[in-house]
C-alpha positions as CSV (number, residue, x, y, z in Angstrom):
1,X,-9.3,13.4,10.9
2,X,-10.6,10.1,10.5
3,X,-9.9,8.4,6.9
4,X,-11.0,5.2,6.3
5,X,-12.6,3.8,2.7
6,X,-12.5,0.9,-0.4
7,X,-8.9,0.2,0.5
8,X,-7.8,-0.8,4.0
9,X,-4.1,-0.7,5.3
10,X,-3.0,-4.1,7.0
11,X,0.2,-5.5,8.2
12,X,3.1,-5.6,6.0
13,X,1.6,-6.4,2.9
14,X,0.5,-2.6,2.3
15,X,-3.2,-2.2,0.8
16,X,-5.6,-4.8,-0.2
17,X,-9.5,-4.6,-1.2
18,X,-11.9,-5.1,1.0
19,X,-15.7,-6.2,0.0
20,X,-17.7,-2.9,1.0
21,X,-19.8,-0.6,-0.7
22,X,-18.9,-1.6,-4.6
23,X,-16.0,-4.4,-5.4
24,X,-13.1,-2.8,-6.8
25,X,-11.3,-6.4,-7.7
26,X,-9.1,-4.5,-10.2
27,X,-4.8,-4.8,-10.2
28,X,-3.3,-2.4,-7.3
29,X,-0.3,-1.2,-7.0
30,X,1.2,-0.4,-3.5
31,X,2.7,2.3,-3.9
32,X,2.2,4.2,-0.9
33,X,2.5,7.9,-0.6
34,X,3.3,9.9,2.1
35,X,0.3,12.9,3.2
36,X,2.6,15.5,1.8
37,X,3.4,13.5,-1.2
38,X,-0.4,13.3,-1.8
39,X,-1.4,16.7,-1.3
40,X,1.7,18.3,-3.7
41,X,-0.1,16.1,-6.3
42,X,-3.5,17.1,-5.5
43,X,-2.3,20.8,-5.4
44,X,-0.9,20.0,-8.6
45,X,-3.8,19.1,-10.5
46,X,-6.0,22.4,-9.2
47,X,-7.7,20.5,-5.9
48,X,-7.7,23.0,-3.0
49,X,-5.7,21.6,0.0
50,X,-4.2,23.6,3.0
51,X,-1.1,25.6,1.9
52,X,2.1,23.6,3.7
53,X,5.5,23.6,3.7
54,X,7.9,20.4,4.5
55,X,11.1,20.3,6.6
56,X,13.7,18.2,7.4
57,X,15.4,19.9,10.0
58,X,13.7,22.5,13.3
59,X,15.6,24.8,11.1
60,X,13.9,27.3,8.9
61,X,11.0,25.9,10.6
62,X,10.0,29.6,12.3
63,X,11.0,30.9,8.8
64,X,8.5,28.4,7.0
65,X,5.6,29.5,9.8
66,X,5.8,32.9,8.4
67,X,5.6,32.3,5.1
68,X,2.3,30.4,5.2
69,X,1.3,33.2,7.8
70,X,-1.4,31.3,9.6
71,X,-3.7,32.1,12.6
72,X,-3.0,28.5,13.5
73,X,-0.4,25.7,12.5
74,X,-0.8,22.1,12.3
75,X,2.8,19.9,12.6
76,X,2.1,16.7,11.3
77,X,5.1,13.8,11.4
78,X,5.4,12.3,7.7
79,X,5.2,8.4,8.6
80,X,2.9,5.8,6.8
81,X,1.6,4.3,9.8
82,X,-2.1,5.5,10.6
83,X,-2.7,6.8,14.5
84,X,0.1,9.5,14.5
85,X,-1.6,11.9,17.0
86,X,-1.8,9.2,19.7
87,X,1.6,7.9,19.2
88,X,4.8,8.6,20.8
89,X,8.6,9.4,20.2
90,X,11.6,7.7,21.6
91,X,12.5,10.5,23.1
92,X,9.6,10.3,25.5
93,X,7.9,13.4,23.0
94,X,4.2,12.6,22.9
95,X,2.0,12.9,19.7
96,X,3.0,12.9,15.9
97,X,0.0,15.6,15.4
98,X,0.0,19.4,17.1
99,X,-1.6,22.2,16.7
100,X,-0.2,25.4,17.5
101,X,-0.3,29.2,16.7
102,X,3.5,30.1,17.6
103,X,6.3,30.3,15.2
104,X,8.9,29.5,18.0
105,X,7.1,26.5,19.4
106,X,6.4,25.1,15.9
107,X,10.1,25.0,15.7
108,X,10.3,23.1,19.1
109,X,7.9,20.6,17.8
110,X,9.5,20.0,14.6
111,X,13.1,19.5,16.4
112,X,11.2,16.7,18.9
113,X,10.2,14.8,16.0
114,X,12.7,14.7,13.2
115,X,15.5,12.0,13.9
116,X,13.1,10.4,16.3
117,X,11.1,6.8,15.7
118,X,7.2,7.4,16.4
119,X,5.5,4.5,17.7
120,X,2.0,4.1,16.7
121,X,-0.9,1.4,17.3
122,X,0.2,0.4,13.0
123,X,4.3,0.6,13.0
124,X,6.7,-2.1,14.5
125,X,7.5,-2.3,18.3
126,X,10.5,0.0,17.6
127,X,8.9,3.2,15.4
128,X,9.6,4.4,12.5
129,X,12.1,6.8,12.0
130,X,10.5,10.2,11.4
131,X,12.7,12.1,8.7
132,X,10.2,15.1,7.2
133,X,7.6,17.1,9.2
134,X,5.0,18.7,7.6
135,X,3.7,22.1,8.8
136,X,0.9,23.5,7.2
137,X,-1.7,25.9,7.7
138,X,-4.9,24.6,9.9
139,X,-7.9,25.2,8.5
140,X,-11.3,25.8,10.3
141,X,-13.7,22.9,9.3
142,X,-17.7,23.6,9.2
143,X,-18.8,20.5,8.3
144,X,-16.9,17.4,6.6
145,X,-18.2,15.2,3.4
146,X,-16.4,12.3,1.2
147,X,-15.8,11.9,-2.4
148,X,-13.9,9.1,-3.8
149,X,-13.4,7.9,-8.0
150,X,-12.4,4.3,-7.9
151,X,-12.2,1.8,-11.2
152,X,-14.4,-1.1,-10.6
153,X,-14.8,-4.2,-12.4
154,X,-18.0,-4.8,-11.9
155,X,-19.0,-1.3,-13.8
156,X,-16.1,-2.1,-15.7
157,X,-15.0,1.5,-15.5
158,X,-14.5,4.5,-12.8
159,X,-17.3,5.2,-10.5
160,X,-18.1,7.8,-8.2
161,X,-19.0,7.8,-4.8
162,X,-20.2,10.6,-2.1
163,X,-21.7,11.0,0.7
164,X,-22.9,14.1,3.2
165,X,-20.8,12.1,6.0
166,X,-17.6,12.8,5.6
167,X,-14.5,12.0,8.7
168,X,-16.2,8.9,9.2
169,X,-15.9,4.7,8.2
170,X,-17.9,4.9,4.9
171,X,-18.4,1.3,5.1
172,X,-20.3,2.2,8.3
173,X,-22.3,4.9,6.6
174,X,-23.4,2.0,3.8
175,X,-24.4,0.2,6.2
176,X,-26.4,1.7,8.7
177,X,-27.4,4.4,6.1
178,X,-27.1,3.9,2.7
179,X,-29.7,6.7,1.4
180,X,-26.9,8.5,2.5
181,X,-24.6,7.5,-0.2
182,X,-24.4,8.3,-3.8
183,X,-22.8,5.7,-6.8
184,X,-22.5,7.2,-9.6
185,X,-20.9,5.0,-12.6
186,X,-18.9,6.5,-15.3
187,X,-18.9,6.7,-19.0
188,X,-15.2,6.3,-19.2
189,X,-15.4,8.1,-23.1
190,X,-17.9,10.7,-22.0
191,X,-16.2,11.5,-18.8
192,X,-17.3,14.0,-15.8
193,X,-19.4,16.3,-16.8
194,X,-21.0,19.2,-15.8
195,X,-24.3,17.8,-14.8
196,X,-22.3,14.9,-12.9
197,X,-20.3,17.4,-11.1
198,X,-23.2,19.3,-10.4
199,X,-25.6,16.2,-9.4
200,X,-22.8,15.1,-6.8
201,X,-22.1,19.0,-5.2
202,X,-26.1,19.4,-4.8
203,X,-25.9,15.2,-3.1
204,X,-23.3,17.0,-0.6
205,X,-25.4,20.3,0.4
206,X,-23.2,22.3,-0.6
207,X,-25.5,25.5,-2.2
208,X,-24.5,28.7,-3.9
209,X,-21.7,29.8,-4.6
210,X,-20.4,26.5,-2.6
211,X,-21.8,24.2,-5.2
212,X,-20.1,25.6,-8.5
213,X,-16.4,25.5,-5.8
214,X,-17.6,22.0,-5.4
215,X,-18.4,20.9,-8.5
216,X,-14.7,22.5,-9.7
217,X,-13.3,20.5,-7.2
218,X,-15.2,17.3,-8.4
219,X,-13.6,17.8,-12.1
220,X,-10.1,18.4,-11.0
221,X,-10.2,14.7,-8.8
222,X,-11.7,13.6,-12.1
223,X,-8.7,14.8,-14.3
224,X,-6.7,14.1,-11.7
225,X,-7.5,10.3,-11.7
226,X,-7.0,10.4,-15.4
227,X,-3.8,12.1,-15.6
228,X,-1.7,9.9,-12.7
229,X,-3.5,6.8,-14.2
230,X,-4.7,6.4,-10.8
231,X,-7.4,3.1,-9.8
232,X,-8.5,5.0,-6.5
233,X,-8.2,8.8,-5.2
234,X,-10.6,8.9,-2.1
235,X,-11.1,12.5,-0.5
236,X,-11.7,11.7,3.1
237,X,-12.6,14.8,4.4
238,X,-14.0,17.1,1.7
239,X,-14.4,20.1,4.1
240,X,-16.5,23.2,4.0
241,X,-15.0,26.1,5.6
242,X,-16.8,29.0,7.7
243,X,-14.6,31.2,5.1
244,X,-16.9,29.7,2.2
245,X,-14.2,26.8,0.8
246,X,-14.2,23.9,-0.2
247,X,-10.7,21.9,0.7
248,X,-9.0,18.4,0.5
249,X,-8.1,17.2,3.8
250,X,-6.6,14.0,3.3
251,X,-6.8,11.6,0.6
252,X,-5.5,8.0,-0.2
253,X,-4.8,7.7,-3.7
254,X,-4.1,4.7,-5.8
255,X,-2.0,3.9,-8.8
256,X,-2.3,1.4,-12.0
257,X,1.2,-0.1,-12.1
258,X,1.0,-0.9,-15.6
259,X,1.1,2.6,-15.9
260,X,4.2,3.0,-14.3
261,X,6.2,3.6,-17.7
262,X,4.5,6.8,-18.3
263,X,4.2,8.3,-14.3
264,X,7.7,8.2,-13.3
265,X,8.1,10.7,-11.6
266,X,4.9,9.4,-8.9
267,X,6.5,6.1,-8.7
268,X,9.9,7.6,-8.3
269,X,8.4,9.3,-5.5
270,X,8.3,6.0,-2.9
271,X,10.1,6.2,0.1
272,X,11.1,2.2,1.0
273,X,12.5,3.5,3.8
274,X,9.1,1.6,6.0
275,X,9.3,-1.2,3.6
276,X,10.4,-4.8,4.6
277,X,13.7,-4.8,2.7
278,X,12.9,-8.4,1.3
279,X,9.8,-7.1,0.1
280,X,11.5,-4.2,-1.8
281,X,14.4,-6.9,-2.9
282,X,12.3,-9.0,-4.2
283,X,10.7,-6.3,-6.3
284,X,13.8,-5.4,-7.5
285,X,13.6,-8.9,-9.5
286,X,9.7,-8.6,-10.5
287,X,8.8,-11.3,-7.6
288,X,6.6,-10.9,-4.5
289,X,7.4,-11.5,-1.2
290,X,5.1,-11.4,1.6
291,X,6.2,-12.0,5.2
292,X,4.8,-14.0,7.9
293,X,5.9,-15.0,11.5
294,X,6.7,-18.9,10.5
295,X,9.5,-21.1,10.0
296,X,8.7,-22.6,6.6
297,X,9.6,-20.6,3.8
298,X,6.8,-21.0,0.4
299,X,8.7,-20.4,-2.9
300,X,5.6,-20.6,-5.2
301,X,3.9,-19.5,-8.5
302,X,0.7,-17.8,-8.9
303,X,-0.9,-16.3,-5.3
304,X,-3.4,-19.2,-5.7
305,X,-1.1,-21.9,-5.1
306,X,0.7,-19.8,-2.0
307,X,-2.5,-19.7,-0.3
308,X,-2.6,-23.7,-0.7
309,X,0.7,-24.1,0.2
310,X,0.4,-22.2,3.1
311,X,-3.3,-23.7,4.0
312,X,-1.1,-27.5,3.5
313,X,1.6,-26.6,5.7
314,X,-0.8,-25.2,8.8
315,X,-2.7,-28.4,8.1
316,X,0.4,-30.7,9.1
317,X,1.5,-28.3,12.0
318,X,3.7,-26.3,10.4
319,X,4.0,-22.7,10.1
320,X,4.8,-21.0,7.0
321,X,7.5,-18.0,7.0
322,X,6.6,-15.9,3.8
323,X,5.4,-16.6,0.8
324,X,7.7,-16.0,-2.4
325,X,5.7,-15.9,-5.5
326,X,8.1,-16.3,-8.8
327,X,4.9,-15.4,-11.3
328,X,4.4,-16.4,-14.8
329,X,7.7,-16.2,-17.2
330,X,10.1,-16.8,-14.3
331,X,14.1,-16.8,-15.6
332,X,16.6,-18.7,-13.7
333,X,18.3,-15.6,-12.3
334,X,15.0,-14.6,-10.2
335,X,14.7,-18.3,-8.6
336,X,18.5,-17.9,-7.7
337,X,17.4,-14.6,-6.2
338,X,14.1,-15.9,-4.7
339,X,15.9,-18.6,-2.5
340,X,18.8,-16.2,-1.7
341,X,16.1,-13.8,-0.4
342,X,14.5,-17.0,1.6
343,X,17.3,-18.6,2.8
344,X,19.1,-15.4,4.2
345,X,16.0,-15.1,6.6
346,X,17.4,-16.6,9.9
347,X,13.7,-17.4,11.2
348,X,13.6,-19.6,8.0
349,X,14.4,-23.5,9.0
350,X,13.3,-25.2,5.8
351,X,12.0,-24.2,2.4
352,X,9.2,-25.7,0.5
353,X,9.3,-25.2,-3.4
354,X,5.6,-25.8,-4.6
355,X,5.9,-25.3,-8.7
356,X,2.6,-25.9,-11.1
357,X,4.3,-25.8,-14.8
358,X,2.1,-24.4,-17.5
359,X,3.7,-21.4,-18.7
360,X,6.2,-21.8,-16.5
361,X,8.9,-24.7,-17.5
362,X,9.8,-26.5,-14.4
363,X,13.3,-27.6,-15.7
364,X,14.1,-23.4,-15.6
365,X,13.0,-23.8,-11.7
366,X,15.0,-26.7,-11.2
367,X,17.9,-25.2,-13.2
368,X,18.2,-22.4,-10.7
369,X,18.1,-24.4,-7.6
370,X,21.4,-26.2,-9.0
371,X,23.4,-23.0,-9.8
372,X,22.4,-21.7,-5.9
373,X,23.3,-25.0,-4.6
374,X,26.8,-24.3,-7.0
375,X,27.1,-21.1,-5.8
376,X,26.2,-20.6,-2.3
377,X,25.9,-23.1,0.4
378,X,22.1,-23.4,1.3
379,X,21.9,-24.7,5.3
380,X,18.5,-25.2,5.3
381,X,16.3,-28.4,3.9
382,X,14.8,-27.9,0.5
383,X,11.8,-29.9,-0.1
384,X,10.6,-29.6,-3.8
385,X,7.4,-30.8,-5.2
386,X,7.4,-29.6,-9.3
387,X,4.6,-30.6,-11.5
388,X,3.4,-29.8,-15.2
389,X,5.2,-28.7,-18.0
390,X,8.4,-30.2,-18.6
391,X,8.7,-32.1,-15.0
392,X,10.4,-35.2,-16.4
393,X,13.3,-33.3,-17.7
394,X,13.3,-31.0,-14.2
395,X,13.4,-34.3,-11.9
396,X,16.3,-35.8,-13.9
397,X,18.1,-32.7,-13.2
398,X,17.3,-32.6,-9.6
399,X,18.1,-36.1,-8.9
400,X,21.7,-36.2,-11.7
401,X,22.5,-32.9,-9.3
402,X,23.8,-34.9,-6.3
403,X,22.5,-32.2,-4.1
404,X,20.5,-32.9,-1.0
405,X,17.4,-32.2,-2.8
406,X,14.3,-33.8,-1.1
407,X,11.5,-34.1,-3.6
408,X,7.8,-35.2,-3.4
409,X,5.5,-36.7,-6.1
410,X,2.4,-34.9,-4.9
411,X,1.1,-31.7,-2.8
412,X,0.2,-33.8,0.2
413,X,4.0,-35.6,0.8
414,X,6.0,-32.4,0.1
415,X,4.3,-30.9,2.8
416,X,4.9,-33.6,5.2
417,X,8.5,-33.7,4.3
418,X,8.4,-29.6,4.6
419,X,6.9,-30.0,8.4
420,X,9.5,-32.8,9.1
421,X,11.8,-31.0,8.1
422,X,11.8,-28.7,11.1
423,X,10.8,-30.7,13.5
């Protein structure tokens, strides 16, 4: 089915917003879930999906087929790339998607996937190493809608958004038809009620006894988004059934990661198995690290100042690597562990420290460059331009160090020096 909506996958940085039908310009966490993941929390909080069972192995697999005792099966690959029917298996298997109404052959299909990389038009060259299958019952789809609750700034609180044209690039609906799309803003305090529920079912055509099953389904998303402190749970199908239902197809959900103390269990449930492993090391030390296909690696603070850094650094003819963002209240461990991460990238050839002091104290920053520099033997040039709070103290430290330190006086030289550097 096709899934698109308010958040867009793209390259190795996970989700980001796009501008489209409302701004969502709120915090989001990238957590990403897996389909099954998704739909055992949907299934959780009362929202019809197909009944499935997961497998990491071909066997039990004819075993799991009769249990869910479908006319027909759907064996889905569990990877987070998008384009899994088209793709194909190292093993020369085509297609992460099937359908089928044999137990024995669902077996077969699960055994070609499991163990093997899928490549798809969104993973790495290579695949991604396929380790769960999920089979679940197929369902028989009348027509298809979309439903989505997202927080948005601008409404400063949830709103809801449907539309009759489900499977399809709701952007492209707003667009070329936006009387066909309903935004619906929320009182956070009053929350969904009845007449909501109901004035969104009757926006979706669904009638009789469809529209009270809709409008059930409606409230469970909504106490769904409350209780996983979610920023986004888009519904992309919302299908009707010939058989009279009304079920979740896929979804993208969404989580607020300053919620994360109190839903441990959903953020326990990420898989970094498809992560860049500098990405999930630098999280490990509360930084963020974004990749790139450069040579010059950006240790920064604030994603303002990256995006100069890196607009500088293309400016001169230089390329940048990554970009390492250290935050607000960074410690001197994390900028040890920052340029460890950057400088134990071989595609790195020199590394450009860009640091704007105002909560930050640059003397910490240039404290931590000296203990790597005691500790570890950095091969690459270090070109480091520091600047605000506390920079008199940080360049006497720098220059009493006796390391080969080069340092700049303003944005403009350091970046020369960081392009020289390589050349």
């Amino acid at each position: 089915m096709a899934s698109s909506g308010i958040l867009r996958c793209f390259s190795k940085a996970g989700f980001r917003p796009i501008q489209a039908l409302i701004k969502p310009n709120v915090p989001v966490r990238h957590l990403n879930l897996l389909e099954y993941q998704s739909k055992v929390l949907l299934d959780n909080h009362g929202v019809t999906v197909q009944r499935f069972r997961i497998l990491d192995s071909h066997k039990g697999a004819v075993q799991a087929s009769k249990e869910l005792n479908a006319e027909e099966y759907v064996v889905k690959a569990q990877i987070l790339a998008g384009g899994r029917g088209k793709g194909h298996f190292d093993n020369g298997f085509k297609g992460g998607v099937h359908l089928t109404k044999q137990c024995d052959e669902v077996e077969t299909l699960v055994e070609k996937m499991v163990g093997h990389r899928l490549v798809t038009k969104q993973t790495p060259q290579e695949g991604i190493l396929v380790n769960k299958v999920m089979v679940a019952e197929s369902v028989d789809i009348l027509r298809e809608t979309y439903f989505c609750i997202l927080m948005d700034r601008e409404h400063n609180g949830p709103v809801l958004i449907a539309s009759p044209d489900g499977g399809m690039d709701i952007e492209e609906v707003a667009a070329k038809t936006p009387d066909r799309l309903l935004t619906l803003p929320i009182d956070i305090h009053q929350g969904l009620t009845d007449d909501v529920a109901g004035q969104v079912a009757d926006f979706l055509n669904f009638t009789g006894d469809l529209r009270s099953k809709c409008m059930q389904e409606v409230k469970n998303i909504w106490n769904m988004f409350l209780g996983v402190d979610a920023t986004q749970i888009e519904i992309n199908p919302l299908i009707e059934t010939p058989q009279g239902h009304v079920v979740a197809v896929d979804a993208k959900i969404q989580f607020d990661d300053n919620a994360e103390f109190r839903q441990k269990d959903i953020f326990g449930l990420e898989d970094f198995s498809e992560s860049d492993p500098r990405e999930v090391d630098a999280a490990s030390h509360n930084l963020t690290y974004i990749g790139m296909d450069g040579n010059i690696g950006c240790l920064v603070n604030g994603a303002g100042l990256a995006m100069a850094t890196m607009d500088i650094i293309k400016l001169y003819g230089g390329s940048p690597a990554n970009f390492l963002d250290l935050g607000g209240g960074v410690q001197e461990h994390q900028v040890e562990h920052a340029l460890r991460i950057l400088t134990s990238d071989k595609t790195v050839k020199a590394v450009f420290i860009n640091i704007f002091g105002g909560i930050v104290n640059t003397a910490t920053i240039a404290s931590g460059l000296i203990k790597v520099y005691n500790t570890t033997k950095i091969e690459v040039p270090l070109v480091v331009r520091l600047e605000g709070n506390n920079v008199d103290e940080a360049k006497r430290i720098l220059a009493e160090s006796g390391f080969p330190i080069e340092t700049a006086n303003d944005l403009d030289e350091a970046a020369k020096k960081a392009v020289a550097a390589i050349s």
